[in-house]
C-alpha positions, 0 to 999 in steps of 0.5 A, spaced: 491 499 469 485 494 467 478 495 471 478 488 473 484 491 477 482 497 479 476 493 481 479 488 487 484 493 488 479 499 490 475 494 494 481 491 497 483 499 500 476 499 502 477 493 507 483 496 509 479 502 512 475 500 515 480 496 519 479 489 516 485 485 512 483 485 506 483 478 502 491 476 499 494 483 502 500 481 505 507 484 508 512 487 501 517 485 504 524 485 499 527 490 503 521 495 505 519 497 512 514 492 515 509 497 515 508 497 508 503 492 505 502 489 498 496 487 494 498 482 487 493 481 482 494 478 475 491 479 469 492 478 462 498 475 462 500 481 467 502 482 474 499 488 478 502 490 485 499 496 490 503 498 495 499 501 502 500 501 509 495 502 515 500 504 519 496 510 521 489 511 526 486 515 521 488 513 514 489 508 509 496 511 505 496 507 497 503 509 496 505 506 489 500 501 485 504 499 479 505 494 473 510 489 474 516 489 469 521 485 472 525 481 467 529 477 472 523 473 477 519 475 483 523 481 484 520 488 484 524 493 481 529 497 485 525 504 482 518 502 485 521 500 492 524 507 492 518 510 490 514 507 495 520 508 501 519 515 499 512 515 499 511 512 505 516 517 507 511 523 504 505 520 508 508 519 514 509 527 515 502 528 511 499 525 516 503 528 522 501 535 519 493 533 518 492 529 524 497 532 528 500 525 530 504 520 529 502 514 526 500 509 531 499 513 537 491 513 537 486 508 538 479 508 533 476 507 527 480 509 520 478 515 517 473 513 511 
C-alpha cells in the first residue's frame, strides 16, 4: 500500500481511538454488520478501503485494508467481506478473552 495511504489511513485509526470519527469514515454497509466501519482513499488511479470497527470500549479492531479490484462498479469483492465477517468474528472473541467483556458493555476511553 502506498505511504500517502498509510499515512491517512494510520491517522484516520488513530482518531478512532481516541474516540473521535475520523474524517470521511463511514458505516461499510454492502451486507456487513453495522458495526463494521469504512475508510476510502484514492490514490493513483487506485482505490484503497480499511475495514475497522470501534465496537469495543478498549479497542479499535482494523479488520481488513485492501486495494479495491472490483471490475463491476462500486461493489467490494465478496472475498474482502468475508474476510472482514471473519474477522470481526476473530476480534469479537480476542476481545472477550483480553478484556473479559463484551463488546460495548463498559464505558470510558479506548485503549491507546
Amino acid at each position: 500500500m502506498p505511504e500517502p495511504v498509510q499515512d491517512v489511513f494510520g491517522a484516520a485509526l488513530l482518531d478512532a481511538q481516541y474516540g473521535d470519527h475520523p474524517e470521511g469514515a463511514r458505516p461499510f454497509g454492502e451486507g456487513l454488520p453495522r458495526e463494521v466501519m469504512k475508510l476510502v482513499e484514492d490514490f493513483d488511479r487506485d482505490t484503497y478501503r480499511a475495514a475497522y470497527t470501534v465496537a469495543f470500549p478498549r479497542a479499535v479492531y482494523v479488520l481488513h485494508v485492501f486495494k479495491k479490484k472490483s471490475a463491476s462498479g462500486k461493489a467490494t469483492p465478496t472475498p474482502d467481506k468475508d474476510t472482514v465477517r471473519t474477522r470481526l468474528k476473530a476480534a469479537q472473541e480476542h476481545y472477550r478473552r483480553t478484556y473479559g467483556e463484551e463488546e460495548g458493555t463498559t464505558s470510558g476511553r479506548r485503549a491507546r
